[in-house]
C-alpha positions as CSV (number, residue, x, y, z in Angstrom):
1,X,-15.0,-1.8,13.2
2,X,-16.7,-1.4,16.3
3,X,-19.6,-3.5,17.6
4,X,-21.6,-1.2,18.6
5,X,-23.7,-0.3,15.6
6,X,-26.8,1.5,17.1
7,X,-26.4,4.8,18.6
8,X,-23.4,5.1,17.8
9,X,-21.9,8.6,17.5
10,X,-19.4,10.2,15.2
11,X,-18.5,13.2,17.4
12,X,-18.0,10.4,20.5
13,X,-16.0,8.7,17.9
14,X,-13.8,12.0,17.1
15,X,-13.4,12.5,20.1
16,X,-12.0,9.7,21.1
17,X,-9.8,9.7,17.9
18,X,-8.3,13.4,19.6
19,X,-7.9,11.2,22.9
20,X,-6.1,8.4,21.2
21,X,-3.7,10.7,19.5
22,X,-2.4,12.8,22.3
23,X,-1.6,9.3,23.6
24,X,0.5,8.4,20.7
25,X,2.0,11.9,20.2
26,X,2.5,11.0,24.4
27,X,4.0,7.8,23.3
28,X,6.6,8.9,20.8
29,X,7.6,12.2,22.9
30,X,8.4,9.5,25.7
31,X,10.1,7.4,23.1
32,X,12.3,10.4,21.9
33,X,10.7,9.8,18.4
34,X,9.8,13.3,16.2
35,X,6.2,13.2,15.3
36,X,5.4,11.6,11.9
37,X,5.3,13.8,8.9
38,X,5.4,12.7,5.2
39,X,9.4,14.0,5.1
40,X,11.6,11.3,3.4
41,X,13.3,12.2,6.6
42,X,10.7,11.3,9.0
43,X,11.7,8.6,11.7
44,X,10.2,5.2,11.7
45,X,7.8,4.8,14.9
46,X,8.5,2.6,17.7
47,X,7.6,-1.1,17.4
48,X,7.1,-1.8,20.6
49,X,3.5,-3.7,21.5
50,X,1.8,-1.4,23.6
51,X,2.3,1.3,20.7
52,X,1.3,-1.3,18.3
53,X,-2.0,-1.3,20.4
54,X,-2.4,2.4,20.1
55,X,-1.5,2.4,16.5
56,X,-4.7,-0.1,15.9
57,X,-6.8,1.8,18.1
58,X,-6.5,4.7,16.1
59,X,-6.9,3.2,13.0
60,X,-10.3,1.6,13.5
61,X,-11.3,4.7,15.0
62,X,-10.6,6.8,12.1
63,X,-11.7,3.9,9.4
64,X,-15.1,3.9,11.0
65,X,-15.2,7.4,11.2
66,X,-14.5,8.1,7.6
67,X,-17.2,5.0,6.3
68,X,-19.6,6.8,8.9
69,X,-18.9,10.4,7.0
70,X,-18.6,8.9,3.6
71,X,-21.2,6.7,3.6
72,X,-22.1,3.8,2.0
73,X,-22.4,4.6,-1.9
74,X,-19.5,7.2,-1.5
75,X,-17.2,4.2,0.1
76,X,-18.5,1.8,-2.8
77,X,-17.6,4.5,-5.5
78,X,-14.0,4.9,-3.9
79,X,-13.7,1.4,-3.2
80,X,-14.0,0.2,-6.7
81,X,-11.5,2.4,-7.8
82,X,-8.8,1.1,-5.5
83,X,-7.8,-1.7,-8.9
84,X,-6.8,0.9,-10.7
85,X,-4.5,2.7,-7.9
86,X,-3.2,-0.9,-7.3
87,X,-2.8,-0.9,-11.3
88,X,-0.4,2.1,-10.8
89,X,1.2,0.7,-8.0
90,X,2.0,-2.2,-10.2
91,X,3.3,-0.2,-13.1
92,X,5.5,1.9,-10.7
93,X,7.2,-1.4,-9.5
94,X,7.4,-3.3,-12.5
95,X,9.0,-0.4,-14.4
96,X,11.8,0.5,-11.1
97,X,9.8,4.1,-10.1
98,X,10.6,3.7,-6.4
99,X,14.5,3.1,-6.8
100,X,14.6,5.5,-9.9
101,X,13.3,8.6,-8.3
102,X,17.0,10.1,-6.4
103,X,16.6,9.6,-2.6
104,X,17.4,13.2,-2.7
105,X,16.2,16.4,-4.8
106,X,13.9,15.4,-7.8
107,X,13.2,13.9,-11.3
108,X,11.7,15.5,-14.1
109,X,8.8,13.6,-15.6
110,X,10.3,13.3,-18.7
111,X,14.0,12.0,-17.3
112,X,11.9,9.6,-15.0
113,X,10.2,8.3,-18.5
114,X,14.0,7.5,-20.3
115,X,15.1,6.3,-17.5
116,X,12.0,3.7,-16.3
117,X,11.8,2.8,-20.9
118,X,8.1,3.8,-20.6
119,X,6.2,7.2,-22.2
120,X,6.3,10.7,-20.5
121,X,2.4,10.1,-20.6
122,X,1.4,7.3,-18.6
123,X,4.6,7.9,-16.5
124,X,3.0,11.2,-15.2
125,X,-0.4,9.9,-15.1
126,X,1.1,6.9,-13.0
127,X,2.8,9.4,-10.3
128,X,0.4,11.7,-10.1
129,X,-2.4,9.0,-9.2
130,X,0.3,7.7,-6.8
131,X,1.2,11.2,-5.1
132,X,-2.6,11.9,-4.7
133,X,-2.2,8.8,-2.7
134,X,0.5,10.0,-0.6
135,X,3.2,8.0,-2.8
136,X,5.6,10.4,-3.5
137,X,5.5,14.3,-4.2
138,X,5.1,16.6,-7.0
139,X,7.8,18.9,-6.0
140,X,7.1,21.7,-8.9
141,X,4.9,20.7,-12.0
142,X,6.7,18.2,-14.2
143,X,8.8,17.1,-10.6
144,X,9.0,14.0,-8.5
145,X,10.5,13.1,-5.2
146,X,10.2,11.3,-2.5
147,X,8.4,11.2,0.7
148,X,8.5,8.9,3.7
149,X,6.2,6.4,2.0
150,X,7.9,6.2,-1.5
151,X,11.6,6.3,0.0
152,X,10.5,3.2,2.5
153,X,10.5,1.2,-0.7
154,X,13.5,2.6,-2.1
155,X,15.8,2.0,0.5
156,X,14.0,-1.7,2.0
157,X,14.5,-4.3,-0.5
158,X,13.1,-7.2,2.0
159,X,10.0,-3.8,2.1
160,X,9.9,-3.6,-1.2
161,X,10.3,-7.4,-2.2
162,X,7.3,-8.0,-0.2
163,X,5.1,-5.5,-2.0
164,X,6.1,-6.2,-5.6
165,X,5.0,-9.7,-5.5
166,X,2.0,-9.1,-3.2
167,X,0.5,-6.7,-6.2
168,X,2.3,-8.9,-8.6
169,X,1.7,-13.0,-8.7
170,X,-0.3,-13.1,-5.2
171,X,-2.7,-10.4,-6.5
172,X,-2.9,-11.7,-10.3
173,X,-3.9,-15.3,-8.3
174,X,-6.4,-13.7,-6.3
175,X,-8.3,-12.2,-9.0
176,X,-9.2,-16.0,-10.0
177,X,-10.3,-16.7,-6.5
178,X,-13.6,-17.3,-7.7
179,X,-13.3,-19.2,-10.7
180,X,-10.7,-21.4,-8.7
181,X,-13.4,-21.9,-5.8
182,X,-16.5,-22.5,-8.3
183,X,-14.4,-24.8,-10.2
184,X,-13.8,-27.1,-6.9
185,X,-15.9,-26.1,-4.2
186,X,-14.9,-29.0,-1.9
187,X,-11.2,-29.3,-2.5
188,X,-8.5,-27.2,-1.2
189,X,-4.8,-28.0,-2.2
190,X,-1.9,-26.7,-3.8
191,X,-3.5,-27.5,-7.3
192,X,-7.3,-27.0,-6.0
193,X,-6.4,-23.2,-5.6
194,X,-6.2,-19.6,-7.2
195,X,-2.5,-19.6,-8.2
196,X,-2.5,-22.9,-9.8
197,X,-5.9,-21.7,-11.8
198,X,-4.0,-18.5,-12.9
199,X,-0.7,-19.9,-13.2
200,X,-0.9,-23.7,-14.2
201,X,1.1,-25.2,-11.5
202,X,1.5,-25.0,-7.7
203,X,3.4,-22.0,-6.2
204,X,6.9,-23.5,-5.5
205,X,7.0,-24.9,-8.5
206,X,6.7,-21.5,-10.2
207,X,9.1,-19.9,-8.5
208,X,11.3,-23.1,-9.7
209,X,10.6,-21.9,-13.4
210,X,10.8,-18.4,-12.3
211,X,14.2,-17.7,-10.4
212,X,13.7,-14.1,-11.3
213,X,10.5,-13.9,-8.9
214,X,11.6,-16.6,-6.5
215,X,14.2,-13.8,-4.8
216,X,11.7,-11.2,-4.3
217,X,9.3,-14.4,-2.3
218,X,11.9,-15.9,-0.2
C-alpha cells in the first residue's frame, strides 16, 4: 500500500490505475501478446522484469483503491470469509475438480459429482463459490467449464502441485501458528514450529511417511 496516507485521493489513484494500464495494454501490444481475458484460451503474459514492475504497480494501485472504496468493516466482513473460499478451493483439489472438468466444452453438475465420488450438492455449492471467484464458469445452469484460471491448474502439474499442498499441509500448519508460537515463544526450529505442532514431527520427515504428498512438495 502506499505511504502516503493523508490526502490521499482515490480519483488521483484511478487515474493513475487508467495510466498504468494503457502501459501494460502498451506493453503486451509491443510484446505481440492478445490482451488478457478470462478465455481458457487466453495467452500467458510476458515474464519479463520491467512487466513484472508494471504488473505490481497496478496491483497495489487497485488493492488500495478497492480497501479505500470498501472500507474498513466492508474489507473485514469479506476478509473473514476468505477460509471458507480457501475451504472450497481445498475440496475442489482434494476431490480432482480442476483435471476433471474437460479442457474443452463442459460438465454437468451431476456427471462432475460421479465422477469426483462426492454429492451433486456440495459439488455445485463448491463451483459456484469458485466461479463467483473467477475459478471456472457456469456455462448454462447445471454446467461447468473452464476458464484461464481453472485450466492453468489443469494443464500445470508443477502449478497445480504448488497450490494443493500450499492450501493443504502448509495451510493446515499455519492455522496452529499461534498455539505453536505461545507454546515456545523463544525457540524456533524444525520441532519448535507450526507444522510439527499440527503434525507431530518435522516436515521432511512427513513427507518420508507420506510419499503420496512428498511429490506434489518437491
Amino acid at each position: 500500500m502506499s505511504s502516503h496516507v493523508e490526502n490521499f485521493s482515490i480519483l488521483r489513484l484511478a487515474e493513475g490505475i487508467l495510466e498504468n494500464t494503457k502501459e501494460v495494454i502498451k506493453c503486451l501490444h509491443k510484446s505481440n501478446v492478445a490482451l488478457p481475458t478470462f478465455s481458457p484460451t487466453c495467452e500467458e503474459l510476458p515474464s519479463t522484469p520491467d512487466f513484472q514492475k508494471l504488473q505490481n504497480r497496478l496491483r497495489t494501485q487497485l488493492e488500495d483503491l478497492q480497501l479505500l472504496v470498501d472500507g474498513p468493516p466492508r474489507f473485514y466482513r469479506h476478509f473473514l470469509m476468505r477460509g471458507y473460499e480457501i475451504a472450497a478451493f481445498q475440496i475442489a483439489l482434494d476431490f480432482g475438480f480442476f483435471t476433471l472438468v474437460p479442457s474443452e466444452g463442459d460438465i454437468s453438475v451431476g456427471d462432475l459429482a460421479n465422477k469426483a465420488g462426492l454429492d451433486q450438492d456440495r459439488t455445485g455449492r463448491v463451483m459456484r463459490l469458485l466461479t463467483t471467484h473467477r475459478f471456472f464458469q457456469e456455462s448454462k445452469p447445471g454446467f461447468f467449464s473452464h476458464n484461464s484460471f481453472s485450466i492453468a491448474l489443469q494443464g500445470d502439474d508443477e502449478l497445480r502441485s504448488l497450490v494443493h499442498y500450499s492450501f493443504d499441509e502448509m495451510l493446515k500448519a499455519s492455522a496452529e501458528s499461534s498455539v505453536s508460537i505461545k507454546a515456545d515463544p523463544f525457540e524456533a526450529d524444525s520441532v519448535h514450529c507450526p507444522f510439527f505442532t499440527r503434525f507431530g514431527v518435522p516436515i521432511f520427515d512427513y513427507y518420508k511417511k507420506h510419499p503420496e504428498h512428498s511429490g506434489r512438495f518437491s
